[in-house]
N, C-alpha and C positions, 0 to 999 in steps of 0.2 A: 503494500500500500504506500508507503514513504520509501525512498530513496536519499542517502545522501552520497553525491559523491566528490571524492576529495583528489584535488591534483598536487604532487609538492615534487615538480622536480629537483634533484641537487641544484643547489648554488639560484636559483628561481623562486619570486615570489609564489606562497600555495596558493590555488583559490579552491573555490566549495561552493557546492549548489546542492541545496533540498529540493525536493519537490514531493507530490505528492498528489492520488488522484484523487484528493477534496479538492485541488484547486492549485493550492501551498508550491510557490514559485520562488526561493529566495535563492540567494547568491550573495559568496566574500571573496574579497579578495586582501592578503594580507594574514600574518600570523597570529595577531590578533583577534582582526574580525573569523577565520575559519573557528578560530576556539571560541567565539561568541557562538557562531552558527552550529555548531555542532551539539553545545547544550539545547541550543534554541530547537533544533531537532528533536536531540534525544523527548523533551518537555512536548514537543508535538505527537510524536509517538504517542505519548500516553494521553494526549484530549483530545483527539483527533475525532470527528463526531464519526467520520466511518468508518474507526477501527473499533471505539468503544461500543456503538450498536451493532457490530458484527461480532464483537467478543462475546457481546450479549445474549444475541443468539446463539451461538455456537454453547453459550453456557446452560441453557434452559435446554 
């Protein structure tokens, strides 16, 4: 459902792009901002309205 994926060539600034098929489009660029995004993911993961109603069912 989410995707993150991350570029960090040697000696190259990393970047990083979420996404996700609620919608969820972000992008970093920068060692900083990736480690911003990568929480800001992880955090999507878990409130994500079409992973938690699909957990939902899958639970009942």
């Amino acid at each position: 459902m989410a995707w993150l994926h991350i570029r960090a060539p040697r000696g190259a600034t990393p970047t990083a792009t979420s996404t996700c098929l609620c919608g969820r489009d972000r992008s970093a660029v920068s060692h900083r901002k990736v480690l911003a995004l990568i929480a800001d993911h992880e955090a999507h993961r878990d409130e994500c309205r079409l992973r938690t109603t699909q957990e939902r069912r899958n639970a009942a």
